[in-house]
C-alpha positions in Angstrom: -19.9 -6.7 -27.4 -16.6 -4.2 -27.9 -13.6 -5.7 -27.8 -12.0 -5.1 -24.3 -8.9 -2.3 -24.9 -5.4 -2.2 -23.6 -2.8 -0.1 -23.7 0.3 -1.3 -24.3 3.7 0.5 -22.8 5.9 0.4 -26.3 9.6 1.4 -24.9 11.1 0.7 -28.3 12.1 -2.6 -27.2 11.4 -6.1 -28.5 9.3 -7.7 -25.7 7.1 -4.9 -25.4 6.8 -5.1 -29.4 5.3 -8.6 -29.1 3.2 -8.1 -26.2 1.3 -5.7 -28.5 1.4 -8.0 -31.5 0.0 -10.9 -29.2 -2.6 -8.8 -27.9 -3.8 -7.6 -31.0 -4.5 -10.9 -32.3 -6.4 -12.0 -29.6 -8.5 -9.9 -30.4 -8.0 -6.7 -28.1 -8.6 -3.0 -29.3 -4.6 -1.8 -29.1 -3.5 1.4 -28.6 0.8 2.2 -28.1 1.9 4.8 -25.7 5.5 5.3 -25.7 6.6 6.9 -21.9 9.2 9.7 -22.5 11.1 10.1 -19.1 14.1 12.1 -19.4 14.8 15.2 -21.6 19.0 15.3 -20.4 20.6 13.6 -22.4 24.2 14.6 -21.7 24.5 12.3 -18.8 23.5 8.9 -21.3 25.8 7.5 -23.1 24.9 8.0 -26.9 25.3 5.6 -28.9 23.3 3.6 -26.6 19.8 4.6 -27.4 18.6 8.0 -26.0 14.7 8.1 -25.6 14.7 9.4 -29.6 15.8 6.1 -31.1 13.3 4.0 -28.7 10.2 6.4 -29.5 10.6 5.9 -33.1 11.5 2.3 -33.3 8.2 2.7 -30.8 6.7 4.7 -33.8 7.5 2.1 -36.4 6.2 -1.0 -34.4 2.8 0.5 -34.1 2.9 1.4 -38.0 3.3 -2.2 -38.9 0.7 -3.4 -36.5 -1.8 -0.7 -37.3 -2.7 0.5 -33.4 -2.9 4.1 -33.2 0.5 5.5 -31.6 1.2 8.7 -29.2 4.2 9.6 -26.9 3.4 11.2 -23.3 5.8 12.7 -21.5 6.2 12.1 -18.0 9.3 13.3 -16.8 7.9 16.1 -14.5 6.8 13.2 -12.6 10.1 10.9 -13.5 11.8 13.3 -12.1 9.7 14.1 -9.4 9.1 10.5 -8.3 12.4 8.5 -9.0 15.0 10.7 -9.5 14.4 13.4 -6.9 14.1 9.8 -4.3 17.3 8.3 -6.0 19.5 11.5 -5.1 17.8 11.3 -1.3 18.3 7.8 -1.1 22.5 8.1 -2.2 23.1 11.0 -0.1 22.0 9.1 2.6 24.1 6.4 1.8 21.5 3.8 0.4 21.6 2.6 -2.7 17.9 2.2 -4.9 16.4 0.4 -6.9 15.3 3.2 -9.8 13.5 -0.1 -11.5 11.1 -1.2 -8.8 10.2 2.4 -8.1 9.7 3.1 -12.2 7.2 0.2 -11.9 5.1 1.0 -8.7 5.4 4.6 -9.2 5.5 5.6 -13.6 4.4 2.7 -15.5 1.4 1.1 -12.9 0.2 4.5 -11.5 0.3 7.7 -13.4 0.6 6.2 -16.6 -2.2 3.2 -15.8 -4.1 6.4 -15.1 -4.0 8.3 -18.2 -4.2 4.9 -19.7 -7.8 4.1 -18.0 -8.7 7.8 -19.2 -8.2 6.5 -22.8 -10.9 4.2 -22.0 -8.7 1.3 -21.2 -9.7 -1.7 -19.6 -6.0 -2.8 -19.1 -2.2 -2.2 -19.3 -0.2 -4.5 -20.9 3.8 -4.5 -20.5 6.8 -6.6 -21.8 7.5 -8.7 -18.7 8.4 -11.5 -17.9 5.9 -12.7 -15.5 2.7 -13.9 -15.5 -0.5 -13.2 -13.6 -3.1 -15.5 -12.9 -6.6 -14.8 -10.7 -8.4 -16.9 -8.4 -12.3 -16.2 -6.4 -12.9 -17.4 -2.8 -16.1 -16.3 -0.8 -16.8 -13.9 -4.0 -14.0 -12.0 -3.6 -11.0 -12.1 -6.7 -7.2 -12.4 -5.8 -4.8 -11.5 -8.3 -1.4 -13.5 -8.2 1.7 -11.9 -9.7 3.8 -15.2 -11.3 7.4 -15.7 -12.2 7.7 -15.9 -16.3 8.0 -19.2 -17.3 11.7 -17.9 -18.8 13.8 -18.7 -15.6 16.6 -16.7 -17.4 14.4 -13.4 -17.9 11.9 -13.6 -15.2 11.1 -10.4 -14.2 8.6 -10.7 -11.2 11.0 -9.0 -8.6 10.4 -5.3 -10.4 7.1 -5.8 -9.8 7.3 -7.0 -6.3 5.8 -3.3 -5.1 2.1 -3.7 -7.1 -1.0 -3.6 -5.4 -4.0 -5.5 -5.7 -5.7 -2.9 -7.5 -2.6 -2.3 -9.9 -2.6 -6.4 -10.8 -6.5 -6.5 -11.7 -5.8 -4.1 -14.8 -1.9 -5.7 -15.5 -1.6 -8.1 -18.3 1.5 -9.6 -19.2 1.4 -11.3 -22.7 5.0 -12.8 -23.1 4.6 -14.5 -19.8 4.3 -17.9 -21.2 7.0 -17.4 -23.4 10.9 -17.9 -23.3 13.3 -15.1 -24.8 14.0 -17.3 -27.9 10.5 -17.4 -29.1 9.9 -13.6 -28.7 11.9 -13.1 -31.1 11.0 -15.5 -33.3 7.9 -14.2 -33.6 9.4 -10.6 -33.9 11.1 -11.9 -36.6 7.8 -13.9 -38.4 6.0 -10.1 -38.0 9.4 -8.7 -39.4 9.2 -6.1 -36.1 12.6 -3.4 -36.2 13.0 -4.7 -32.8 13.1 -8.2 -33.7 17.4 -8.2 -33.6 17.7 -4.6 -31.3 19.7 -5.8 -27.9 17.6 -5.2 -24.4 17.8 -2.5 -22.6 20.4 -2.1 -19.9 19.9 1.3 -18.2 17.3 3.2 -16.1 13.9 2.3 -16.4 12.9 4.4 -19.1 16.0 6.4 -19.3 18.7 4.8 -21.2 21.8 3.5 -20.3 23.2 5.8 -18.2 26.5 7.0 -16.8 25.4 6.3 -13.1 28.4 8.6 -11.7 27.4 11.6 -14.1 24.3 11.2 -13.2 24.2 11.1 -9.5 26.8 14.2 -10.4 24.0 16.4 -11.1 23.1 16.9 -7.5 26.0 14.9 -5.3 29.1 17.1 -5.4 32.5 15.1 -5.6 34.2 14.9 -1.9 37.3 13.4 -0.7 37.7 10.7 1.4 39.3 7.6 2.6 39.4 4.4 1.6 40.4 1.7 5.0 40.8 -1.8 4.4 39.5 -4.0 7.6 41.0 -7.5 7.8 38.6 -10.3 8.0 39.8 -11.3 11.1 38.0 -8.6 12.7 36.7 -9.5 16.4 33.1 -8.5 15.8 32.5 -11.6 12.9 33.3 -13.4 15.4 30.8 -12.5 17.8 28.1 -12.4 15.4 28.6 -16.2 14.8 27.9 -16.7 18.1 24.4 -15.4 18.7 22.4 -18.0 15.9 18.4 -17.4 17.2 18.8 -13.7 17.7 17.2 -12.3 14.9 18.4 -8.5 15.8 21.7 -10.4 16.0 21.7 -11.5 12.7 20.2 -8.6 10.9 22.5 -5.4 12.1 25.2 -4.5 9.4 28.4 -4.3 10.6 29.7 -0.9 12.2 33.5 0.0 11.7 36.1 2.5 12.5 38.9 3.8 10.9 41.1 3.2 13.6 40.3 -0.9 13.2 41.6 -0.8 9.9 44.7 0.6 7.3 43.9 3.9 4.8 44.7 2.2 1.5 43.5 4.9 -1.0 41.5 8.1 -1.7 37.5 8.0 -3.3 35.7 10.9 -4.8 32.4 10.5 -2.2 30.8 7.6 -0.1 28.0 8.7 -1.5 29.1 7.3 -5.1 29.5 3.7 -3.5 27.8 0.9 -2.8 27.9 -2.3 -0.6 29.5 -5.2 -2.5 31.1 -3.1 -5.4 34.4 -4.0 -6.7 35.1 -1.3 -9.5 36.1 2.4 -9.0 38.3 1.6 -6.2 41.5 2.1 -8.0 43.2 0.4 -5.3 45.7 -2.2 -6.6 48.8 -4.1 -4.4 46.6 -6.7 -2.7 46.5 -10.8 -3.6 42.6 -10.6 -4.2 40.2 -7.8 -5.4 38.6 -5.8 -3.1 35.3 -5.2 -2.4 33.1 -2.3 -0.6 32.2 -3.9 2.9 30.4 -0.3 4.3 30.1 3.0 3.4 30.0 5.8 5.8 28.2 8.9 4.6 28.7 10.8 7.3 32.0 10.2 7.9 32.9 9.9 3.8 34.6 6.6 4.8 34.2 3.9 2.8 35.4 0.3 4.3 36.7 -2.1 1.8 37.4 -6.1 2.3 40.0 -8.3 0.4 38.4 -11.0 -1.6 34.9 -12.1 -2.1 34.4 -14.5 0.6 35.5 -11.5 2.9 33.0 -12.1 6.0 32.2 -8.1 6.1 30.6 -8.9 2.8 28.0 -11.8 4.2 25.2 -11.7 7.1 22.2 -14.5 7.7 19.6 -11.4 8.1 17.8 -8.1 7.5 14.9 -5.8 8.8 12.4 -4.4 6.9 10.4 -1.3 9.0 6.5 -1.7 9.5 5.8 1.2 6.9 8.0 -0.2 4.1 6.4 -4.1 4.7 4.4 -4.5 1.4 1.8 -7.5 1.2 0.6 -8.2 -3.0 -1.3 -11.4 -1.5 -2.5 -9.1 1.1 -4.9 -12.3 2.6 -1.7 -13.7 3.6 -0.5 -10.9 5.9 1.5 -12.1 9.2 0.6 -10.8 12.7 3.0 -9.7 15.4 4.5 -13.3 16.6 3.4 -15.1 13.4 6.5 -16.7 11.4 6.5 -18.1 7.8 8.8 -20.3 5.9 9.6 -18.8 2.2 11.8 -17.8 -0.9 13.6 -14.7 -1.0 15.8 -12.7 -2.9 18.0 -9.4 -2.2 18.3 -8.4 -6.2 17.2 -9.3 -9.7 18.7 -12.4 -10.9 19.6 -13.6 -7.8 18.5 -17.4 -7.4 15.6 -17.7 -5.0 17.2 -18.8 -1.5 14.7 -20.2 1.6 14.5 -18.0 4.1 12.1 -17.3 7.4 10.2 -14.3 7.6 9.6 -13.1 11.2 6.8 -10.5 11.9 7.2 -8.5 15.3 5.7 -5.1 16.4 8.7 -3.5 15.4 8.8 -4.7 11.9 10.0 -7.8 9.9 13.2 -10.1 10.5 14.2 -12.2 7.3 16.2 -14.7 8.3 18.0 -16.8 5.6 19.1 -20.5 5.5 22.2 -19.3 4.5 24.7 -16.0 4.4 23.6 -13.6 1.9 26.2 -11.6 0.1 26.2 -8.0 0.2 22.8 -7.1 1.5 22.2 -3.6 0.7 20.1 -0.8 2.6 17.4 0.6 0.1 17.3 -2.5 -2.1 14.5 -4.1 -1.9 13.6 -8.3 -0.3 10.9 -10.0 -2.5 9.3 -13.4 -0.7 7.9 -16.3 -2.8 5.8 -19.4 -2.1 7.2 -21.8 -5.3 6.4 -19.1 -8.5 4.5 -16.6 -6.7 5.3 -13.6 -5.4 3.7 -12.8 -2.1 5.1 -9.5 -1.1 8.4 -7.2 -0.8 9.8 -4.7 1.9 12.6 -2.1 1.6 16.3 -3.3 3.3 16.7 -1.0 6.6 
């Protein structure tokens, strides 16, 4: 029998290195396909990897493992598909997550389609998570897995896969902590063995989010209003514990509630919970972004961290943007279910209800969650699984 093939997604980094080396010595038939997603490069900072350095380190990878090597480009539909959404989504004063998107929409869709046209059975990546698959009544369930690395796990991007996008998935460096990929990097004398991970757009490079959003979101002058925390309306929302609508709206301000402390160069530009770029000074405590009003071009600020415009128990996710991965364990109007949840990467997982109603879902948390932002997406877990994901209303 032929050895099963996969196709490996080679950015150039280290983890993506080893997934291929692993592979390949269990015996898989390896191919490397490095994903070229941008062609500007005037709005990424240079000396922090533009696309070229990743494709060739890419390149060189696949030379010392012997597994044939080719770059597609993709940025028609990068562009297309994340970037053309991105712009949308901060004009309208949301603020995406270009990672999530890269992962549902690039790497597990158009490119695990020219992938299966290679003759691929699967597509391997370099994340941190784990996959594991189960059969009941003859019919296969694929569960999506935190990486046994609590520092790198990286099962939140994934939290918008399908079923269908799981069955081909692997995930080699699952099992493994940080340390030991590049150890082994290091045995196979990889380039990318010592080369520091990626911070920027999926894909992209790191990237001077401002310039960027530049492109297309002209500059416009607004003001900046500080709101005391003493505000009335906290208050009131204390007050109303078991109302789930209660305890999911975002706070709504006026200028008139509050002092003009500064100017900012677009709402747009801003996002909840953001403490840099204000160029504000004068106050005991830092301030933070509370709310931003596109419309307006107001953008609400709060002094100090534990400012209670920064914190609410809940949030709404709207029927079309509810996403089920376990799909067998998809709540009903009425049904409720106790899980994990977090609002962004990294964030340790915190319990939280979920509460399905023919309007959409209420997640409720145990306790204030800081800065929840519209756009960003909610991932739900049952211990290390992750069950399913929605996008913050």
């Amino acid at each position: 029998m032929k050895n099963k093939r996969v196709v490996v997604g080679l950015s150039g980094g280290v983890d993506s290195s080893v997934a291929a080396y692993l592979l390949k010595e269990q015996g898989y038939d390896v191919i490397g396909l490095f994903m070229k997603n941008w062609h500007d490069d005037s709005v990424t900072i240079s000396d922090e990897c533009p696309w070229l350095e990743d494709s060739n380190d890419a390149m060189l990878v696949a030379q010392k493992l012997n597994i044939p090597f080719q770059t597609i480009d993709l940025s028609k539909e990068y562009k297309e598909r994340i970037v053309d959404y991105m712009f949308n989504e901060y004009e309208n004063g949301r603020t995406p997550n270009p990672d999530v998107l890269c992962n549902r929409e690039i790497k597990f869709d158009t490119f695990m389609k020219i992938a299966l046209s290679l003759g691929a059975d699967y597509v391997a990546t370099g994340h941190y998570c784990r996959k594991n698959t189960f059969v009941k009544n003859g019919t296969e369930t694929h569960q999506l897995l935190a990486g046994k690395d609590k520092n790198k796990d990286q099962s939140y991007f994934l939290c918008q896969l399908s079923q269908e996008q799981l069955a081909k998935a692997l995930f080699p460096i699952g099992e493994l902590q940080k340390s030991e990929v590049r150890k082994i990097a290091s045995e196979q004398n990889l380039i990318t063995a010592e080369k520091k991970d990626s911070q920027g757009l999926c894909f992209i490079g790191k990237v001077r989010l401002p310039d960027f959003l530049q492109q297309q979101l002209k500059p416009k002058s607004g003001d900046i209003v500080v709101i005391s925390e003493n505000d009335e309306k906290y208050a009131f929302a204390e007050t109303h514990k078991s109302d789930y609508q209660q305890l999911s709206e975002k706070f709504v301000y006026h200028k008139s509630e509050g002092k003009v402390v500064g100017q900012h160069n677009g709402a747009h530009f801003f996002t909840k919970g953001q403490r840099k770029g204000l160029g504000v000074g004068g106050f005991k405590e830092p301030l933070f972004v509370i709310e931003t009003d596109v419309e307006d071009n107001v953008i609400y600020v709060g002094e100090g961290k534990q400012h209670p415009g920064l914190y609410r128990k809940g949030l709404f996710v709207k029927p079309h943007e509810i996403h089920w991965l376990r799909e067998d364990l998809k709540l009903n109007s009425g049904d409720s279910f106790e899980v994990k949840a977090r609002i962004r990467y990294r964030q340790p997982l915190e319990k939280a209800t979920l509460h399905q109603t023919e309007n959409g879902m209420y997640v409720i948390f145990e306790n204030p969650q800081s800065a929840i932002t519209e756009g960003q997406f909610v991932a739900w877990y049952q211990d290390d699984e992750l069950l399913g994901s929605g996008v913050i209303s």
